[in-house]
C-alpha positions as MATLAB code, in Angstrom:
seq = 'XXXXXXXXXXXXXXXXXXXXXXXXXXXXXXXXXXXXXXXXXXXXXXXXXXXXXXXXXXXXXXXXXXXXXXXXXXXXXXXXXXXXXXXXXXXXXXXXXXXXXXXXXXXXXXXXXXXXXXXXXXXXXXXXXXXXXXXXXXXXXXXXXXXXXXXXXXXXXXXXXXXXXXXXXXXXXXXXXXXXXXXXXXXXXXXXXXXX';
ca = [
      -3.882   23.032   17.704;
      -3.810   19.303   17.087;
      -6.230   17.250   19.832;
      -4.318   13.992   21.271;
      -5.881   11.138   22.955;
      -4.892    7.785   23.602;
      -6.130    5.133   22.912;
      -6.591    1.115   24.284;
      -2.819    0.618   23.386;
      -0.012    2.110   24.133;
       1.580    1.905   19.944;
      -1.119    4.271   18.743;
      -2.700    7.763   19.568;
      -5.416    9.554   17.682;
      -3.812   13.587   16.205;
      -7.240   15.047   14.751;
      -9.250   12.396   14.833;
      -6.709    9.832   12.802;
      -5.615    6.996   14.129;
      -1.245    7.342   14.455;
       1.853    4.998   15.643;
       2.530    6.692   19.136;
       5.644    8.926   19.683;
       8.683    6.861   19.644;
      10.958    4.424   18.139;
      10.123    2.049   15.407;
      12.094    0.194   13.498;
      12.046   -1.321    9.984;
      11.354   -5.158   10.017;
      13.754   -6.351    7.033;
      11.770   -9.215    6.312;
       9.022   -6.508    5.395;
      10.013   -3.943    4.042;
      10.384   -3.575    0.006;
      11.929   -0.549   -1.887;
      10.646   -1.076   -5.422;
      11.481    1.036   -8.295;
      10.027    1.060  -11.995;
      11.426    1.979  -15.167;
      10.973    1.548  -18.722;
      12.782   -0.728  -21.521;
      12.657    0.389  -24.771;
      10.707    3.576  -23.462;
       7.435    1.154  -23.443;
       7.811   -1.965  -21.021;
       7.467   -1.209  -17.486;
      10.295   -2.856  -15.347;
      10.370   -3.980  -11.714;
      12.487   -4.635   -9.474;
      13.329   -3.977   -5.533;
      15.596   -3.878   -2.862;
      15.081   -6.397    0.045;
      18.295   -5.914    2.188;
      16.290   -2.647    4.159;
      17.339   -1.668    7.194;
      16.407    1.769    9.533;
      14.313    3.586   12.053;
      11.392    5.925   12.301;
      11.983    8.257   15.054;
       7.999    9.529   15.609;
       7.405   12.343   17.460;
       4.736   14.204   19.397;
       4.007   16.240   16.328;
       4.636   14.393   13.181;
       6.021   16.951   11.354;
       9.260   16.826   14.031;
       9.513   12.922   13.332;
      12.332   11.422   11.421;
      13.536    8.978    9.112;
      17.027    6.838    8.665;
      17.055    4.146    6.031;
      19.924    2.130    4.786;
      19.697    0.160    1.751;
      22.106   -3.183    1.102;
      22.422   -2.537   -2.814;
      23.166   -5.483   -3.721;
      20.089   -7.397   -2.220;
      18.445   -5.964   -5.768;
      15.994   -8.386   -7.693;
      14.274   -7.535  -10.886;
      13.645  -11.130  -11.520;
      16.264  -11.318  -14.462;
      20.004  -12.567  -12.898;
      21.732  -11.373  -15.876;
      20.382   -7.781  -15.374;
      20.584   -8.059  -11.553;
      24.353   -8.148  -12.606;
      24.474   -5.469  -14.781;
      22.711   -3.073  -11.881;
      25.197   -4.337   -9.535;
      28.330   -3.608  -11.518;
      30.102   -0.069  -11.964;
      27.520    1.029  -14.669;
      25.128    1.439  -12.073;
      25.260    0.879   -8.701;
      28.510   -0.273   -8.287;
      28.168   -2.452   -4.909;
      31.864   -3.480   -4.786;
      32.946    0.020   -3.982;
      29.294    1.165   -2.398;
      27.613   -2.126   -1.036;
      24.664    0.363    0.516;
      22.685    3.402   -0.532;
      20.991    5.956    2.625;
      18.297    7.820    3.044;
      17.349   10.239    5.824;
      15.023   12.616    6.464;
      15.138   16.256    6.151;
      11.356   17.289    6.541;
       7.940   16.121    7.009;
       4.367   17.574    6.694;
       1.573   15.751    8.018;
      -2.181   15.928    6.942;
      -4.532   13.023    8.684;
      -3.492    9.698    7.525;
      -0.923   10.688    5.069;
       2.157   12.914    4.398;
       5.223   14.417    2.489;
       8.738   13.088    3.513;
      11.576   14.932    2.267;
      15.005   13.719    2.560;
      18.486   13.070    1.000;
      18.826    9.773   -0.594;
      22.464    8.600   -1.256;
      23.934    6.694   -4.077;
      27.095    5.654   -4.851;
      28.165    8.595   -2.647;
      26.237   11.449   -3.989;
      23.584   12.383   -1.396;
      20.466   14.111   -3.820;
      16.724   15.250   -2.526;
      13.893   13.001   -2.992;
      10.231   13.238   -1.984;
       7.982   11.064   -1.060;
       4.209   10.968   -0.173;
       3.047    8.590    2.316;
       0.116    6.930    3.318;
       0.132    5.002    6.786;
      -2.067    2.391    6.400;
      -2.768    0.964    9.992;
      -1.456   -0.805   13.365;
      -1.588   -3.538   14.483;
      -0.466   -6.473   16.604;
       1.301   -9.361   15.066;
       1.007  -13.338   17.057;
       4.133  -12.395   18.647;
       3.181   -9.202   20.384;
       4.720   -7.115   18.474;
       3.230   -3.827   17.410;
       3.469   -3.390   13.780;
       2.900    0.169   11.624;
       2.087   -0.095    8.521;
       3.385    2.359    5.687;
       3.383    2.903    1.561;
       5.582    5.293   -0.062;
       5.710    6.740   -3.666;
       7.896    9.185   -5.342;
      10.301   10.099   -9.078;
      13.446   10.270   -9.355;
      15.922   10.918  -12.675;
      18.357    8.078  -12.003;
      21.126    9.974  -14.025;
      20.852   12.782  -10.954;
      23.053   10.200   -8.959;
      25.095    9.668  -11.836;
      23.420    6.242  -12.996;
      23.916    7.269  -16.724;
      24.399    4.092  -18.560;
      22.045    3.785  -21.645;
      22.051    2.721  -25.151;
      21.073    5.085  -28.207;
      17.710    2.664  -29.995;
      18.490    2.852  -34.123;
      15.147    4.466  -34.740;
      15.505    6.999  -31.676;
      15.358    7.065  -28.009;
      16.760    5.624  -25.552;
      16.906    1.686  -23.960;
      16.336    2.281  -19.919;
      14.384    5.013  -19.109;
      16.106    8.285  -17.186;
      13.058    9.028  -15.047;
      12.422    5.732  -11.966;
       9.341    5.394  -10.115;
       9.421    4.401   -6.425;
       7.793    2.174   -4.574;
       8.220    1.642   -0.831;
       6.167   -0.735    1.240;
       7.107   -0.886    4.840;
       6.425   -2.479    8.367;
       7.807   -0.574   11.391;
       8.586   -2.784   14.733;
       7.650   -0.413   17.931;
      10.528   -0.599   19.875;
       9.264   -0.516   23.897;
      12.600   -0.368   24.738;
];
């Protein structure tokens, strides 16, 4: 059984002796919130880039594990720092943002140990909806000049891009391949509490 107290505000609660956002509704502050993915050119140079255009809600319940998670993701708010290959990853050999300006992601489970976790859900691209996980870390509370209470997450998880059909590549002359199949994720995150 999972001991609850509260604490000297009303945005957090302690669940086992961890510090937690209370039960409620928080949503994602666009201005922070980053989805960053990693991949590889030429199989050997790591290459970043992220989504800015992040939109969603964090449903948190009484027991984590029932909370929930609905992300939407304005593809073409992508920046690797390079135009010329922001264009290519907006066009139809990727994401293709003229017929499917956003990507999704919701939740389909959670487990919840202390200050960290594993979120399950279904992340869709260019409308094919595939499962993803994610461990996350929540990294504090706290209250920004405004008076607005502010959670604090970090995600990571692996994905094979070509699982949502993001196949494009180019054969190297003495083997492999240019853009690595396999993306690392990268999600840093800060939740508004909404008091209603």
């Amino acid at each position: 059984m999972t001991n609850t107290e509260s604490t000297g505000t009303a945005a957090t609660r302690v669940l086992g002796g961890v510090e937690l956002p209370a039960a409620g509704t928080w949503k994602v502050d666009p201005g922070h919130a980053e989805v960053g993915f990693v991949g590889r050119h030429f199989m050997l140079t790591k290459v970043r880039g992220r989504f800015t255009g992040v939109e969603g809600v964090v449903t948190v319940a009484e027991r984590p594990e029932d909370s929930s998670v609905e992300v939407t993701i304005d593809m073409a708010s992508v920046n690797s720092g390079d135009q010329t290959r922001d264009d290519h990853l907006r066009s139809d050999d990727f994401f293709d943002v003229t017929a499917h300006p956003t990507a999704t992601f919701r939740s389909t489970s959670v487990s919840w140990i202390g200050a960290g976790g594993v979120l399950e859900g279904e992340l869709a691209i260019k409308g094919v909806a595939r499962p993803v996980t994610l461990k996350v870390e929540h990294l504090g509370v706290v209250r920004d000049p405004w008076g607005n209470d502010r959670a604090v997450f970090s995600a990571k998880g692996r994905i094979n891009r070509e699982d949502w059909g993001l196949s494009w590549n180019m054969v190297l002359e003495a083997g492999g391949i240019l853009v690595s199949k396999e993306i690392e994720l990268e999600l840093e995150v800060e939740l508004i509490h909404d008091n209603g």
